[in-house]
N, C-alpha and C positions, 0 to 999 in steps of 0.2 A: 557321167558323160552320156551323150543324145547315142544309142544302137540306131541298128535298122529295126523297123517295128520287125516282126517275126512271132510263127503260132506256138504257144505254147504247148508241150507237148502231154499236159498232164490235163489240160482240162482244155484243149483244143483250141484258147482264145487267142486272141491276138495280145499286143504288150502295147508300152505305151511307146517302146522304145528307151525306157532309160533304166539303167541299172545301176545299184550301187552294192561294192561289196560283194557283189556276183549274185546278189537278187534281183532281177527283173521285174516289174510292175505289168499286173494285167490289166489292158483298157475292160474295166468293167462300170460300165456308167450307171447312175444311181436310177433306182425305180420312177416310173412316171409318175405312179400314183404320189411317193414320197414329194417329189418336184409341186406337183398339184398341192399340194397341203402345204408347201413351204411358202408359194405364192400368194395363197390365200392368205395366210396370217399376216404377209403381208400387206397386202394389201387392206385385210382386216386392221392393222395399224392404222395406216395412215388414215384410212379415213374414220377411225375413232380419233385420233390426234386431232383430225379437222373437228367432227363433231363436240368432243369433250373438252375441258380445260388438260393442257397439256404441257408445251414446252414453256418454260420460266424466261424469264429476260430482265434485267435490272431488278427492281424493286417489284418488277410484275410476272406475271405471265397472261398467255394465250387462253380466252375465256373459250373458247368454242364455239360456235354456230349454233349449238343450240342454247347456249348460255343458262347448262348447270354448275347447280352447286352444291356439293353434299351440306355443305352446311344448310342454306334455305330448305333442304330437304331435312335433314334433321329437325329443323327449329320448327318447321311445319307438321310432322311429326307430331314434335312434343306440344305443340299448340291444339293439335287436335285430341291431344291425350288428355290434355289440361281442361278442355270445353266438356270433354267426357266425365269429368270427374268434379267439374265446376259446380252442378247441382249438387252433388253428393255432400262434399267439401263443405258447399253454402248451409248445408240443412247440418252440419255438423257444431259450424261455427254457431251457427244459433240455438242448437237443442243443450241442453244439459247436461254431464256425465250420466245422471241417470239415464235420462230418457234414450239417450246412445245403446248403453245396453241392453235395453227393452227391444230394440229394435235391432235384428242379429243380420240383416244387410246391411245395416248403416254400421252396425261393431267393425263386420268383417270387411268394410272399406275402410275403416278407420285403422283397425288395427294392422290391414298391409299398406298404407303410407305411411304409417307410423315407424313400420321394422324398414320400409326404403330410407326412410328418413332419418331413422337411426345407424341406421347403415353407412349411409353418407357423409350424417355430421360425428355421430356420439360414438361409434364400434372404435374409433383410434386410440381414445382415450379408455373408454370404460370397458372396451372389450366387446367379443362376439359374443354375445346372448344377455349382455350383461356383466360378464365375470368379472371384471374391474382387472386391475392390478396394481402395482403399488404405488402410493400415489392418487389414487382414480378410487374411487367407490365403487366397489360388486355391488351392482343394482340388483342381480336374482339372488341375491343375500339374506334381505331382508332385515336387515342392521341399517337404520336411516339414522343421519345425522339430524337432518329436518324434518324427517315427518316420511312417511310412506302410503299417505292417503292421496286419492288423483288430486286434489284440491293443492296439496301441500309439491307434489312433485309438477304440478304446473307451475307454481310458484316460481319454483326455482329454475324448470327450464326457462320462465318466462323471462325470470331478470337475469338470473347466472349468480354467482357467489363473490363477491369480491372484483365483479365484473368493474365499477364505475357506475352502472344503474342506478338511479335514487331508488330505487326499490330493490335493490341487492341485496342477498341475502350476507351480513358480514361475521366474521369472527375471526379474533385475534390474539396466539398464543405466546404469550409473555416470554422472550430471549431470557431464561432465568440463567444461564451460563455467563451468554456474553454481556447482559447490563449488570452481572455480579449480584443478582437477585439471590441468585445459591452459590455457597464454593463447589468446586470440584468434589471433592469426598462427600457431599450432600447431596449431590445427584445421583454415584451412586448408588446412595442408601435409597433414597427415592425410586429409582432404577431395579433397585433388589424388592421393594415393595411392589410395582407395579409389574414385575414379572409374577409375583403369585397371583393376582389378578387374572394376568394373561391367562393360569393355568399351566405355567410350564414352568419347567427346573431352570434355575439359574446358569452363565455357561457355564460349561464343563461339567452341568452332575447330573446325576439321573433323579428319576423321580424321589426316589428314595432319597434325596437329600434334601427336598424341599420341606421346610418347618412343617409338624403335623401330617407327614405321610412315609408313617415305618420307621424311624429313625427312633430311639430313647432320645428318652428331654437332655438328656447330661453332651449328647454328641449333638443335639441341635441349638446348645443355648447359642454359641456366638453366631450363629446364623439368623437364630429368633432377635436376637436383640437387634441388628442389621435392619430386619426387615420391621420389630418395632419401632426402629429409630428412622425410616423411610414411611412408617405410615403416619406416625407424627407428621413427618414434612408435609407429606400431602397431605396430611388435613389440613394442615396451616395455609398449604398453596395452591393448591388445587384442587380442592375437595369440588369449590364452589363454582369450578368449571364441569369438573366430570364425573361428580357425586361423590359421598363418602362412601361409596363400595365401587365406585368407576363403571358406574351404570350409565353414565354421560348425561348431556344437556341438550333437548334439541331447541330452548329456546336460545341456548349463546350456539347451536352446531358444535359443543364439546364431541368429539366418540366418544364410546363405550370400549371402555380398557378391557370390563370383565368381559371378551369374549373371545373366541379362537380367529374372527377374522379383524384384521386393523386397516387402517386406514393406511399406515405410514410404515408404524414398526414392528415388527415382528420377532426382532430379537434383542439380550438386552444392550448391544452393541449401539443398535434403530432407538432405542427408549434414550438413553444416555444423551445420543445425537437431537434427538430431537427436542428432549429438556433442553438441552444446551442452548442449542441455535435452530429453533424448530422452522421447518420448511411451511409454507402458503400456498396451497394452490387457486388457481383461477377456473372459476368457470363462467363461458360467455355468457351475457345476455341474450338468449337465442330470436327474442323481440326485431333487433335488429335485421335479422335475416328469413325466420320464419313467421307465415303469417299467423294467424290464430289460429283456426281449422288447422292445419299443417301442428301445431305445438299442442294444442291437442289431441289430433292424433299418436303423437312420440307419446304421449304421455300417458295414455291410454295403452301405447304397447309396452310400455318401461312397468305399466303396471301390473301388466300379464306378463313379465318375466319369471314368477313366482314370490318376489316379497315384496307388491304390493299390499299396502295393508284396507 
């Protein structure tokens, strides 16, 4: 309820008059300066409001007065980034792999649109720097399906794998599970074969139980015979994909079984699944979207990842 105004006795001011609870309110009005600055911003509003794109309305809004637009400013931007880089670019698309590296201003344009462009398109799939993952090819590997010369990894950016390009790179791993090509108990043995390749123990054992490392022959026969009864398989079935020591194919794109990194499997759970009903992956035609300078560039930085060859 409204008091009579009245001085405070603590700090000598006046009140506003209204109390609640038996506390009184001091008339203490706010700074000028504060007031000053609160105006301004206002006022600094409105007339950005007026100047810039600002209030929305139906399907539109208020373009401004001065009629910006981040966008046109972006796109202007990147248009005059593009004219900057358009000579360089141009002398790329026509020079050679060699000659690109002969020339260490032209490398080092090449090779930072190459890592933006990697960045952009390739790091979702293949990874930051390269490292792949499963599924995806580790590029700083070293371990090429097709080839790991700039020649060969243009190639493949150029068309993509399995893309639909007439010049795609293709290859096609035989459902030996689901079109009954092997039974069940043959893929395992196959599976028990292709883990010694891998280099690694079967599941559940340790090194020590794989045939030929520590064990007497008399505790490794039924395991040896397993895995000579899977390497029969695979020479029967896939030798001629991925060699008869699983050193792979780059002319079918078979992997290389004998190594510690894979493309798909890595344990023999992954071997098993993939004999059975092996997975496909895609990779794009990059033709479609990047232009040539631009695809050689990537190519040139994929190749400085460390396993280009």
């Amino acid at each position: 309820m409204p008091t009579k105004i009245e001085k405070d006795a603590v700090t000598g001011r006046d009140t506003t008059g209204h109390e609640w609870d038996g506390v009184k309110e001091l008339n203490v009005p706010l700074p000028k300066w504060w007031l000053y600055v609160l105006y301004a911003t206002i006022i600094f509003a409105v007339v950005w409001c007026v100047l810039y794109p600002s209030i929305p309305y139906g399907t539109g809004y208020f373009h401004g007065l001065l009629g910006y637009s981040q966008r046109k400013a972006v796109d202007a931007d990147v248009a005059a980034v593009a004219a900057q880089r358009a000579g360089s670019m141009a002398k790329i698309e026509a020079s050679s792999f060699a000659d690109i590296r002969k020339d260490p201003q032209l490398l080092a344009v090449a090779e930072i649109a190459g890592r933006i462009t990697f960045a952009n398109n390739c790091q979702p799939c293949h990874g930051a720097g390269g490292g792949g993952q499963k599924g995806y090819p580790a590029l700083a590997a070293g371990d090429w399906m097709w080839g790991g010369t700039l020649e060969a990894i243009q190639q493949t950016v150029t068309h993509g794998i399995r893309s639909g390009d007439p010049d795609a790179r293709n290859s096609a791993m035989p459902r030996f599970g689901v079109d009954g090509m092997l039974k069940p108990e043959e893929i395992q043995l196959v599976a028990d074969y292709v883990m010694t390749l891998f280099g690694k123990p079967e599941a559940g054992k340790s090194e020590s139980d794989v045939p030929g490392i520590g064990k007497p022959a008399a505790d490794q026969s039924a395991s040896e015979k397993n895995v000579a009864a899977g390497k029969a398989l695979f020479e029967t079935n896939c030798a001629a994909c991925h060699g008869d020591a699983g050193q792979g194919n780059r002319d079918f794109g078979a992997p290389r079984l004998a190594a510690r990194i894979h493309l798909r499997a890595n344990t023999r759970e992954d071997v098993v699944a993939q004999v059975t009903n092996p997975h496909m992956g895609v990779m794009p035609n990059w033709n479609q979207r990047l232009d040539p300078a631009t695809i050689k560039s990537v190519t040139l930085y994929v190749h400085s990842l460390g396993g280009g060859e």
